[in-house]
C-alpha positions, -999 to +999 in steps of 0.1 A: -370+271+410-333+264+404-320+266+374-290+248+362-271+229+334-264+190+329-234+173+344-207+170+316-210+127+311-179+113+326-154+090+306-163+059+304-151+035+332-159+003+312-144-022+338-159-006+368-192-005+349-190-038+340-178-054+378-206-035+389-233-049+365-217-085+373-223-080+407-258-069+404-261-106+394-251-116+425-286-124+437-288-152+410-258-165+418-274-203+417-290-202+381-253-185+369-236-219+383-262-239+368-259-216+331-219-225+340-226-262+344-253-269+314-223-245+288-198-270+306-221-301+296-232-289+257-196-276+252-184-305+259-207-328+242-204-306+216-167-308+210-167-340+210-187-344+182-154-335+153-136-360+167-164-387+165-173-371+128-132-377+123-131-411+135-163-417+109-143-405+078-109-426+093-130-456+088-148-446+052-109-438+039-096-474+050-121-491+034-118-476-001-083-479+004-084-514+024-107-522-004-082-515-032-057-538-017-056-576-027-070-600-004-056-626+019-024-607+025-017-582+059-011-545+061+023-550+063+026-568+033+009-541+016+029-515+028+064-537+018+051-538-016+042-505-017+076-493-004+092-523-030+075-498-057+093-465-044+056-450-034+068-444+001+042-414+005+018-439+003+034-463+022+030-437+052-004-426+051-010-460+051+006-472+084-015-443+105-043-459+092-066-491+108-077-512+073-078-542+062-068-556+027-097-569+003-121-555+029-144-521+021-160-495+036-184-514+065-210-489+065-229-509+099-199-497+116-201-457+099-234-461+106-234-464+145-208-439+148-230-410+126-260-423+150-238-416+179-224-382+166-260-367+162-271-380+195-245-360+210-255-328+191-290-333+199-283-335+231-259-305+232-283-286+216-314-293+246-290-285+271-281-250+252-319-241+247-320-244+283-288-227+292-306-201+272-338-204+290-318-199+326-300-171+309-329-152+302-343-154+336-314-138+350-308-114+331-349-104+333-347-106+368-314-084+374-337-061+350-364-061+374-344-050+402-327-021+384-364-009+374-370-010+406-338+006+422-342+030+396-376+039+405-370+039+442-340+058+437-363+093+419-381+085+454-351+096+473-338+123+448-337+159+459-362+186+437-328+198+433-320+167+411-345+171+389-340+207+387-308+206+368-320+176+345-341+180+315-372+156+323-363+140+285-333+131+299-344+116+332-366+093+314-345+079+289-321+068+318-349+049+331-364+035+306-344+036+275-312+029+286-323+001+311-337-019+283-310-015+264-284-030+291-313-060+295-309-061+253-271-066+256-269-088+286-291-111+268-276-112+236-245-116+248-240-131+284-251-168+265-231-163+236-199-152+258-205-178+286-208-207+253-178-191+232-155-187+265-161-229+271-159-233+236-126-219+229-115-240+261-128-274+252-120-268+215-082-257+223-079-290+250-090-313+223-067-294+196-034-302+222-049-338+222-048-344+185-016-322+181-001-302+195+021-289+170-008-277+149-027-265+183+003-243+184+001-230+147-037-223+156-029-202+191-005-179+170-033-160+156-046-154+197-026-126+205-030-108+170-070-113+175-069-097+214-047-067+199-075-061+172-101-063+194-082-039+224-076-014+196-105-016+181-129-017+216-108+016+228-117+035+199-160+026+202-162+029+237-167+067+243-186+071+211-212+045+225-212+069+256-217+097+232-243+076+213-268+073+247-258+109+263-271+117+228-301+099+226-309+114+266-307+149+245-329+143+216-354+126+239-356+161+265-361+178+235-389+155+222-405+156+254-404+192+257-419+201+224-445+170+230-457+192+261-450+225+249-465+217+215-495+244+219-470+270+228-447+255+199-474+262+175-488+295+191-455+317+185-448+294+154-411+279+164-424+247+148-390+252+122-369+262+150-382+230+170-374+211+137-336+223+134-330+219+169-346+183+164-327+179+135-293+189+150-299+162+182-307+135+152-276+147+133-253+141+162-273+113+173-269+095+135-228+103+134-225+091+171-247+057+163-226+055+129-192+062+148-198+034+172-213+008+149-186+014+124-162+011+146-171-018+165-184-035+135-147-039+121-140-063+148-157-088+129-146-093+091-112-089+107-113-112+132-126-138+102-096-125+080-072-137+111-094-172+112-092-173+079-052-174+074-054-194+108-075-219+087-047-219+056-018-228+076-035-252+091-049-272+062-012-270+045+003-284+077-017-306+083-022-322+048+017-325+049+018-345+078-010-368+067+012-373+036+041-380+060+017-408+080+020-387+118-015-378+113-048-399+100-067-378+073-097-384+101-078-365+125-073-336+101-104-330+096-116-329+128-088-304+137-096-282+107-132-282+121-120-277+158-098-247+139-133-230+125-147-237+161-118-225+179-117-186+160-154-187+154-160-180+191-130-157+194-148-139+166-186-138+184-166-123+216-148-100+193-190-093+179-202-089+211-179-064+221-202-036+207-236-046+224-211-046+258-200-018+249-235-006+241-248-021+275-221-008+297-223+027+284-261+027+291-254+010+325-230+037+333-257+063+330-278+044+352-253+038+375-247+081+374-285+082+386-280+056+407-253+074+424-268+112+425-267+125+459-296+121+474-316+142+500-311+139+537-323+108+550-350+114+580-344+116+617-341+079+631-362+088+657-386+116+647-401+139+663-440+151+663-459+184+676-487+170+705-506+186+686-510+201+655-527+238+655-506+251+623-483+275+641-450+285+619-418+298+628-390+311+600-365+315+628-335+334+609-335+315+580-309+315+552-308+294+522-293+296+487-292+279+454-255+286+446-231+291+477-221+320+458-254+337+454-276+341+483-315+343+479-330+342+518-306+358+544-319+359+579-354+355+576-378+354+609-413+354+607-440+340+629-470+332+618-501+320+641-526+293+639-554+298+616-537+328+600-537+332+566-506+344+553-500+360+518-468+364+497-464+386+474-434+403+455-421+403+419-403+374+403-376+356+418-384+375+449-384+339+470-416+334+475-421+299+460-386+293+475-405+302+508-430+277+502-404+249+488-386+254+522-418+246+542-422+214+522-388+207+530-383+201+492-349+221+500-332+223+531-323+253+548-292+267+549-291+284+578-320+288+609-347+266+613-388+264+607-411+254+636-441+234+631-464+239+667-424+242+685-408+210+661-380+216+642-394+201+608-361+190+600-364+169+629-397+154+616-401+126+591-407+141+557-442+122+551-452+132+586-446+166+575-461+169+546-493+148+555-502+177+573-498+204+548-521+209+515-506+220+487-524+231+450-501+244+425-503+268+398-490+242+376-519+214+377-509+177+375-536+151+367-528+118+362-546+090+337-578+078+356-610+088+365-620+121+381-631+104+417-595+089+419-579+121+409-597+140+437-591+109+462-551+104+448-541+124+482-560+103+508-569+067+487-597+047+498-624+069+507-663+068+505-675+085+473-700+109+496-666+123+509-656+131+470-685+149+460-681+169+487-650+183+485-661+188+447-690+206+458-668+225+486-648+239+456-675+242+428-661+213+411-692+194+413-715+213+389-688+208+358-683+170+367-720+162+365-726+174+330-700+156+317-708+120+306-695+097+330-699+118+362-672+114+388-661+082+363-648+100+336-618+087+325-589+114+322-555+113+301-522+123+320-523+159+303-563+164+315-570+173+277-607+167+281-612+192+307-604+230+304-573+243+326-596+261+351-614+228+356-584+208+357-576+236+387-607+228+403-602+191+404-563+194+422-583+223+444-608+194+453-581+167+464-566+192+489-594+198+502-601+161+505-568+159+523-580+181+555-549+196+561-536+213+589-518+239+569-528+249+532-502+264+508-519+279+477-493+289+449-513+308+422-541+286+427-566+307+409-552+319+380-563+292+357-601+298+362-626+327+353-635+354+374-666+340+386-655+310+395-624+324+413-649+344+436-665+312+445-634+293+449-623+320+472-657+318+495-647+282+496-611+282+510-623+312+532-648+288+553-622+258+546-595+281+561-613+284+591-589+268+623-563+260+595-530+282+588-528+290+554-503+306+531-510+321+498-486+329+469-506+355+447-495+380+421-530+395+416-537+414+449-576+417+445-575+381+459-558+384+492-574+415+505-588+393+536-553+379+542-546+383+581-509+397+569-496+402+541-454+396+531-444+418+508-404+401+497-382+413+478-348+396+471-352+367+496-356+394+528-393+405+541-397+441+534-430+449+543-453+432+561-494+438+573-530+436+562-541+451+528-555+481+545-522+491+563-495+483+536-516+507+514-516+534+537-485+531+545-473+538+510-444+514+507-437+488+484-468+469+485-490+503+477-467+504+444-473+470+434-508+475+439-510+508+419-491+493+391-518+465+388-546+488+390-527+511+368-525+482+339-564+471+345-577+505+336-554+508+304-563+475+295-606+485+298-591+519+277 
């Protein structure tokens, strides 16, 4: 297998990221107008409602004041005499204001217009709890479809892909990180869309009141955008670091989850723990770094709203004094003011769960984006028939361009033949194998399925036709019968047992509890490895290929059972071309030929009998293995 390092994460490219994740909405386009319409409709009821509140306390302040004044006589009488007295001040905040002498506060009249404001805020607030609602939906659904691109998109990946990438890693891109970007979106797509409308229907009915103070208010704007620009700069790569961080930590977890017997046998359980505790560490300042960061942008975007707020109560008392404004009006502005850098300051909030969302949409979109393998033919070919012969026809392929493995390669191979590789590590063989499957492309040459270039055929056509065990069993959670039946589905449970009982699988499954209905976990823990062998053994079988490929398929049971697994895939083997990866040679002595590689090239090929004779490389290999059993019996 290749071996390879992770891709240095890239710099995050927080507006492309972003665009892109807008446009992955673009499928809900319909609820996002009707989101825009119901903000439109509470923001707007909403901001309405200071003005109303304003008008309320207008009318409570000319009654105690209309109330004050003597009967029977006008407003402008009362402000003459007032003036007559040198109390000007008075005088003007009296002539902005709509009272009556000898009349008080007419509390019918309060009353209606209180009535009035909370109807307007209940109604606000229905048509937010749906906005919310609609909000959810999309942002669930857009969720949906990135689970499912995401899953559709490890379909189409290369063995290369996953080669390189720590399976921790893999994972927490599609799972952790695409509930964190559903987290963010929605926390903060309803809060944006509702601050954004806010901040324009409070600023339109600031301008309506006045102006002037509308104008003290927008100073503080541009000193809030530079806080958050400076600010948002300095948390966005360590967001980035924060995820690429938690991918780490979570490879490592998931390696020392599986490895965890290993761990334990050579006793690296500390050395597990510091590694562990090294990923946490960076994870912790990362997390810290970004929260810290970002979490600035709030106490000082209230520190700017709350100067904002100053000037504008000092202004705006003055000019209340000097009779421009009503003390109504005032007070609805100085609300409008708390409304108007309250949502500045939840964008200004929300700019670290973007941030947060964006960096883990990034990595997504880096998945997203891998290369991925060849597409098929658009009109594949197909053998007439399948008999199982193979053709290497000077094949070449290599990991690295730099380092060559397989150079050149021919080798025919004829139906019903079995064919065994052997060689020491690394010499190709799996590679051999992988090349077959078309998990890797060739380089250079071609292979022939029955006079088909396989790269000309459809990859499931391909591999329907080839049955593969691996050394490395995988057993998913469910019961034994749909283990065995996971390569062909729907089958008749006679056809089950017998490929169990074709491979000796049978015996072991009846004794246990539940029969062929035994529930297994995804490890297979209930079952020893040499039965967890037999069981993958079984579902080839099942499969009926026309060519078998067994990599090490043996060398997870006992001795006994080995010899009747290998009286079993002699009589299955029968009509069916079969190639055998093996390391101990007792078990391919009936091989038809026998390929003896070393560094990707063919150096000996034959039947047992032969290669030993002839003295060669194979004859060592099989010396030094026969050398090793009798010191071990000594």
């Amino acid at each position: 297998m290749m071996r390879g390092t992770m891709p240095t994460e890239k710099s995050m490219d927080f507006k492309g990221s972003s665009a892109r994740l807008l446009r992955m909405m673009s499928p809900e386009r319909p609820l996002v107008w009707a989101v825009l319409a119901l903000g439109i409709l509470s923001v707007g009821l909403s901001v309405t409602g200071p003005k109303i509140l304003g008008h309320a306390t207008d009318l409570i302040f000319a009654g105690i004041l209309g109330g004050r004044l003597p009967a029977g006589t006008t407003k402008e009488q009362a402000i003459d005499g007032l003036r007559s007295r040198g109390d000007d001040t008075l005088a003007d905040m009296m002539s902005s204001m709509d009272l009556v002498p000898g009349h008080g506060i007419d509390f019918q009249q309060v009353g209606l217009v209180l009535l009035g404001a909370a109807a307007l805020f209940v109604v606000a607030s229905f048509l937010a709890l749906l906005q919310g609602r609609l909000t959810t939906s999309i942002v669930q659904r857009m969720v949906f479809r990135l689970r499912e691109e995401a899953e559709t998109k490890l379909a189409r990946l290369p063995l290369s892909y996953f080669d390189q990438q720590p399976r921790g890693e893999v994972l927490s891109r599609a799972t952790n990180d695409i509930d964190n970007i559903g987290q963010s979106l929605q926390q903060a797509l309803s809060q944006i869309v509702t601050s954004l409308l806010t901040i324009v229907g409070v600023l339109a009915m600031m301008v309506w009141i006045s102006p002037l103070l509308a104008l003290v208010a927008l100073v503080t704007v541009p000193v809030s955008v530079v806080v958050v620009m400076v600010i948002g700069k300095r948390a966005q790569p360590q967001f980035l670091q924060q995820w690429a961080t938690t991918g780490k930590l979570n490879a490592h977890i998931e390696e020392m989850y599986t490895g965890h017997a290993l761990v334990k046998v050579f006793g690296r359980q500390r050395e597990a723990a510091q590694t562990f505790t090294e990923h946490n560490d960076a994870l912790f300042a990362a997390s810290f770094k970004a929260q810290f960061i970002s979490g600035i942008i709030q106490p000082a975007m209230m520190f700017i709203g709350n100067i904002n707020y100053v000037l504008v109560a000092v202004i705006g008392g003055l000019r209340v004094a000097s009779g421009t404004m009503s003390l109504g009006d005032v007070q609805a502005f100085i609300q409008y003011s708390r409304q108007f850098s309250q949502p500045i300051t939840q964008v200004a909030s929300m700019a670290n769960l973007l941030q947060s969302g964006v960096a883990s949409a990034e990595r997504v979109f880096d998945l997203l984006d891998a290369e991925e393998q060849e597409p098929n033919p658009r009109s594949p070919l197909r053998p007439e028939r399948v008999t199982g012969r193979v053709a290497f026809e000077n094949v070449s392929f290599r990991y690295d361009p730099d380092r060559p493995l397989i150079d050149d390669l021919s080798l025919s191979v004829e139906p019903g033949h079995t064919v065994a590789i052997v060689g020491p590590t690394g010499a190709g063989k799996t590679t051999l194998v992988n090349l077959l499957m078309r998990f890797y492309e060739v380089t250079g040459g071609r292979i022939m399925l029955d006079g088909v270039d396989i790269a000309k055929m459809s990859r499931d056509d391909l591999r329907g036709r080839i049955g593969m065990v691996l050394q490395d069993t995988w057993l998913f959670g469910g019961t034994i019968a749909e283990n065995i039946a996971y390569g062909v589905g729907d089958v008749p449970r006679d056809k089950i047992v017998a490929a169990a009982q074709a491979t000796h699988a049978d015996r072991f499954i009846r004794t246990l509890p539940d029969g062929y209905d035994t529930v297994m976990d995804e490890e297979g823990s209930n079952v020893s490895a040499g039965e967890r062998q037999l069981i993958t053994i079984a579902r080839a079988f099942l499969t009926e290929p026309a060519i078998l490929v067994l990599d090490e398929a043996t060398s997870s049971v006992d001795t006994r059972t080995e010899v009747l697994i290998q009286h079993a895939m002699t009589s299955l083997r029968a009509g069916r071309t079969s190639f055998v990866i093996a390391h101990r040679l007792s078990t391919i002595r009936d091989a038809d030929v026998i390929l003896v590689m070393e560094s990707g090239q063919i150096v000996e090929q034959g039947t047992h009998q032969k290669l030993l004779a002839a003295g060669g490389a194979y004859a060592r290999l099989y010396a030094a293995q026969f050398a090793q059993a009798v010191a071990e019996i000594d």
